[in-house]
C-alpha positions in Angstrom: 115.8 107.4 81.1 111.8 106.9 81.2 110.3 104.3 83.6 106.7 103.8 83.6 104.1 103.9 86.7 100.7 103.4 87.7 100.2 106.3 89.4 98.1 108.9 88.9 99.3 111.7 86.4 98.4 114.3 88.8 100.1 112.4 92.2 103.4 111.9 90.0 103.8 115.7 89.4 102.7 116.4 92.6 105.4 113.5 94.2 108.2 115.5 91.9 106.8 119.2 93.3 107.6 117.5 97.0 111.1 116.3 95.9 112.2 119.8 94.7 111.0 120.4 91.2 108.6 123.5 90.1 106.2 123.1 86.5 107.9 124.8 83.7 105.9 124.0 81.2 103.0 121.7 81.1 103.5 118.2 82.4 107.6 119.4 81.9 109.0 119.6 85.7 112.8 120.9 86.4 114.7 120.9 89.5 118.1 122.3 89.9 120.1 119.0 88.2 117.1 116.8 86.7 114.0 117.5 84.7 111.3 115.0 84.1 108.6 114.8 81.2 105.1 113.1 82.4 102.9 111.9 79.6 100.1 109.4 79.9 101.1 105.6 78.4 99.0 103.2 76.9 97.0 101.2 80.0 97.9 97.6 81.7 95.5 95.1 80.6 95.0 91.9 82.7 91.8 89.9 81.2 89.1 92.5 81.8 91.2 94.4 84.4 92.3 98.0 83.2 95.2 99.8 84.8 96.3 103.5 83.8 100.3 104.2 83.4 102.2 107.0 83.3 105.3 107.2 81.4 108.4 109.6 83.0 111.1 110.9 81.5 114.3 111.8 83.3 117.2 114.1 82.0 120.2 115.9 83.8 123.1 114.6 86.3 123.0 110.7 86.6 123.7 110.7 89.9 121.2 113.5 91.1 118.2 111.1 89.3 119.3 108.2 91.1 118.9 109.9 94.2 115.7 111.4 93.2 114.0 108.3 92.4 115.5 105.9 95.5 113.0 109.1 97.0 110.1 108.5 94.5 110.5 104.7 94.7 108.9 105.3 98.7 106.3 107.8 97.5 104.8 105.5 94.9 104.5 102.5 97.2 101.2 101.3 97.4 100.0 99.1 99.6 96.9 96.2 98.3 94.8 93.6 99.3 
């Protein structure tokens, strides 16, 4: 499954480090039943506004990712103005 963010490469691994996962290789993180691939994606363009992504992309048990990203969905909030 990959789902794309506009977070900061290095706050999404660091979001997947506090949810259980350790660096295996680079951008490759594993925890016990899920592993996630973070790569950079092609930026949001609205008119002259420029907004990085992030593109992750989960593997393993189904039902451990779906609990591991109604966790990530809170860490990624961000609030605006």
């Amino acid at each position: 499954m990959k789902l794309t963010f506009g977070v900061p490469m290095t706050a999404m691994k660091g979001y997947l480090i506090d949810l259980g996962a350790a660096e295996i290789a680079e951008n490759v993180l594993a925890a016990d039943q899920w592993q996630a691939v973070v790569r950079k994606s092609e930026p949001a363009r609205i008119g002259s506004l420029v907004a990085g992504r992030i593109e992750v992309e989960f593997s393993g048990d189904e039902t451990a990712i779906a609990a591991l990203l109604e966790k990530l969905h809170w860490k990624t909030l961000r609030g605006g103005g």
